[in-house]
C-alpha positions as CSV (number, residue, x, y, z in Angstrom):
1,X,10.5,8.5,-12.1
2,X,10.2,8.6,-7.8
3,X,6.9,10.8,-8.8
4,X,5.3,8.0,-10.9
5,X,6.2,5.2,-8.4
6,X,4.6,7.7,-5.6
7,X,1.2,8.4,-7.2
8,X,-1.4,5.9,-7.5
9,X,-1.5,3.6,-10.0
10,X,-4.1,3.2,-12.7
11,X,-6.4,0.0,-12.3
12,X,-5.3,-0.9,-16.2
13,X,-1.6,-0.5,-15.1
14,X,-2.1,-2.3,-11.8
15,X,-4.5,-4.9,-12.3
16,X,-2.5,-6.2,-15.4
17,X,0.9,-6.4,-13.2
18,X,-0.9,-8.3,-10.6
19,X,-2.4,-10.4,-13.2
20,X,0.7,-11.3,-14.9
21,X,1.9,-12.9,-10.9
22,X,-0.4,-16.0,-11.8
23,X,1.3,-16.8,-15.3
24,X,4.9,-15.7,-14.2
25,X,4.6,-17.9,-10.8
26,X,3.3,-21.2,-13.2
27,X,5.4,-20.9,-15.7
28,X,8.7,-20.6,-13.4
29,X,8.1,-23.5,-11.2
30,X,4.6,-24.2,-10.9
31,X,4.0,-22.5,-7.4
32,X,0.8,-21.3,-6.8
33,X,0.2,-17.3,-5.8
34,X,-1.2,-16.9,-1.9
35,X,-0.2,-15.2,1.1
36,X,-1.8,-17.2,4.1
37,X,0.0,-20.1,3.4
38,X,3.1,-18.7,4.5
39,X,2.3,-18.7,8.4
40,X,1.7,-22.3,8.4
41,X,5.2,-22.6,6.2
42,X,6.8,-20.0,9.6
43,X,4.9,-22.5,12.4
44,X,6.0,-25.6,10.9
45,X,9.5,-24.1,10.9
46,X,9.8,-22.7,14.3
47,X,7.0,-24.6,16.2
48,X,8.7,-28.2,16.9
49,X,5.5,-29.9,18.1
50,X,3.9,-33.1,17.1
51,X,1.3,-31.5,15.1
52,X,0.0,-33.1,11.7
53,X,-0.5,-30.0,10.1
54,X,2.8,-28.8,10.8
55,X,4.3,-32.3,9.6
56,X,5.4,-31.5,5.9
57,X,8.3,-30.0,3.9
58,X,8.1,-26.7,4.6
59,X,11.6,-26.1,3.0
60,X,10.2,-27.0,-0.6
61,X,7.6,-24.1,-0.2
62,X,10.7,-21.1,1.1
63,X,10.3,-19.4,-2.0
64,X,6.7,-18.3,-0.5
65,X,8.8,-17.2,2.5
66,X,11.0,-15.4,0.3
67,X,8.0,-13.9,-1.1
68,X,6.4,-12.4,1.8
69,X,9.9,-11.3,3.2
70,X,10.1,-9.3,-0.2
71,X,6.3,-7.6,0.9
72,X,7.3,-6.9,3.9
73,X,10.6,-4.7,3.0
74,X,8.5,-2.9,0.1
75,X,6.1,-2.1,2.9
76,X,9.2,-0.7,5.0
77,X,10.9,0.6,2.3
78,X,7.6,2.5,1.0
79,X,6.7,3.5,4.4
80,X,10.1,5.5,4.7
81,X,10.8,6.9,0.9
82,X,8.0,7.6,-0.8
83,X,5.3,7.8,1.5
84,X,2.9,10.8,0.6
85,X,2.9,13.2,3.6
86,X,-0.5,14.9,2.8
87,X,-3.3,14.0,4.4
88,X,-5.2,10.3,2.8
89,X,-7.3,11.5,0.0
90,X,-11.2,10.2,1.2
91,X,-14.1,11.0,-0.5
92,X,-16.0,13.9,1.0
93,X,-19.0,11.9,1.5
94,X,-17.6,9.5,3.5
95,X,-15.3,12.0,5.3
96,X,-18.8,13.3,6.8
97,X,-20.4,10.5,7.5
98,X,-17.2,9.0,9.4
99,X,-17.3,12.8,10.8
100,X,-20.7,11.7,13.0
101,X,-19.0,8.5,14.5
102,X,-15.8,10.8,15.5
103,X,-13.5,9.7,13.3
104,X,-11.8,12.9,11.6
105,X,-7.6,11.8,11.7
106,X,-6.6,11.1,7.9
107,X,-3.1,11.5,9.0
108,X,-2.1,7.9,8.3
109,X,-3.8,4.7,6.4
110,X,-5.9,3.8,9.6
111,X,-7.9,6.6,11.4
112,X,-6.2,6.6,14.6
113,X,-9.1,7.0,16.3
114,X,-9.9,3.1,15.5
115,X,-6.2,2.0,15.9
116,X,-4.4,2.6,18.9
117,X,-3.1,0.9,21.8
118,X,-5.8,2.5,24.0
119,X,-8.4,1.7,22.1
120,X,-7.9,-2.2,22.6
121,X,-9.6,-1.1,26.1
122,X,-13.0,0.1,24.2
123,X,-15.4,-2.2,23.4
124,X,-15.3,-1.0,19.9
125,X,-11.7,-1.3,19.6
126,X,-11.8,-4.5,21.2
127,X,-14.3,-5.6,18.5
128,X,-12.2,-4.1,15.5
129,X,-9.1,-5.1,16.0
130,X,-9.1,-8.2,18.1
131,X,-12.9,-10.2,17.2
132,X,-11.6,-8.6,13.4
133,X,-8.4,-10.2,13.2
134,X,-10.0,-13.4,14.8
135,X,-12.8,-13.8,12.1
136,X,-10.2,-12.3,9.5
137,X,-7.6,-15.5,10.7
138,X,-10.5,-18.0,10.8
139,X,-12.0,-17.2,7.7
140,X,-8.8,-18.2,6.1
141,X,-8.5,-21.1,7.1
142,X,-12.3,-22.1,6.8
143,X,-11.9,-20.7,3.5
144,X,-8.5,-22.8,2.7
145,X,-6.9,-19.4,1.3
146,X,-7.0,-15.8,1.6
147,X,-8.5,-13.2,-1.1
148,X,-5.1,-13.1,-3.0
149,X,-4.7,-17.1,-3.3
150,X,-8.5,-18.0,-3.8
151,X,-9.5,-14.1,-6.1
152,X,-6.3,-14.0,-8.4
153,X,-4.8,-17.6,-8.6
154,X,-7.9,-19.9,-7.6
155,X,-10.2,-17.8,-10.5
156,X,-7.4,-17.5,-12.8
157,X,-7.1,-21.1,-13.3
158,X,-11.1,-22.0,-13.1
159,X,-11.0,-23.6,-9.8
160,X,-14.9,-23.5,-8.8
161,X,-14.1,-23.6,-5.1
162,X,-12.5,-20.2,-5.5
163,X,-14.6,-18.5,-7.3
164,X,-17.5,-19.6,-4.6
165,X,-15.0,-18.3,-1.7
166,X,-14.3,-14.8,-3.8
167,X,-17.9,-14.2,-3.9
168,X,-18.1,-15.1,0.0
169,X,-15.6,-13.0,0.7
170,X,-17.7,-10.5,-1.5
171,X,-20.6,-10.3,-0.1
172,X,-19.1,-10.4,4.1
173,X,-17.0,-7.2,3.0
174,X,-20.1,-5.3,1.9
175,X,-22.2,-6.7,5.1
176,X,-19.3,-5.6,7.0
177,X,-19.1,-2.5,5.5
178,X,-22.4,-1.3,5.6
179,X,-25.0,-2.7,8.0
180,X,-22.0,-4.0,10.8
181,X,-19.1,-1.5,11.1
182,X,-22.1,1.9,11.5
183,X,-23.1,-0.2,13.7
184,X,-19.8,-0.8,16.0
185,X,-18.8,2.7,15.4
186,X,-21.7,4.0,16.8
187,X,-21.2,2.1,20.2
């Protein structure tokens, strides 16, 4: 059984499981499924300023806190039993062409030649990490959700909004992909 949970997971297996969040989350107590929304819930509970955004009930929305308490062990918990201790399986295609911008480490999720303390310092790593978790954060909120809230709950139940943000978020991750990051690694 520890070798099933370890491999990789079929999309038909997966996606299904996932899917089934939506109904399971609606039928129980009509909560909606998203991830973002949880920061807010954490600022409103240890931030005591006179903010309006921070001004609500944030006790009647712990379950989401619960939630992404519960992602946040499996990610521990994962990390420590049944991580796989080969090297990342990446397609040999785009092993080489990260090859020309010096990436080569498959040792972990993140190439550490991107992710590391010292490259903050770089002007690429500067760029990746901090401008990318800056646009990442704002894009969020501009967006009113993250992928998870707005792609699997926000399609699920026809809410036009979403289905405009999914295809935004889309079409920026294949931009992103493949006209700006060649472009950042190369600097």
């Amino acid at each position: 059984m520890l070798e099933i949970i370890k491999e990789p997971w079929s999309w038909y297996i997966a996606g299904p499981l996932i899917g089934l969040t939506v109904p399971t989350l609606l039928i129980l107590g009509n909560k909606s499924f998203g991830i973002s929304s949880s920061l807010r819930h954490v600022c409103a509970a240890c931030i005591p300023a006179n903010v309006s955004f921070f001004k609500y009930d944030w006790k009647k929305e712990s379950w989401n806190l619960l939630f992404v308490l519960g992602i946040l062990l499996g990610g521990i918990i994962t990390s420590h039993f049944l991580i796989n201790p080969g090297e990342i399986s990446v397609n040999p295609k785009l092993k080489a062409e990260l090859a020309t911008y010096g990436i080569t480490d498959y040792s972990n999720l993140v190439p550490t030649q991107l992710m590391n303390f010292e490259s903050l310092l770089t002007l690429k790593g500067f760029i990746l990490i901090v401008v990318g978790g800056f646009l990442v954060g704002f894009g969020t909120r501009y967006a009113g959700g993250c992928t998870s809230g707005h792609s699997i709950m926000g399609i699920s139940n026809l809410q036009w909004p979403s289905l405009v943000a999914t295809i935004c978020f889309m079409a920026g991750g294949f931009l992103m992909a493949n006209v700006i990051l060649p472009i950042i690694l190369s600097l």
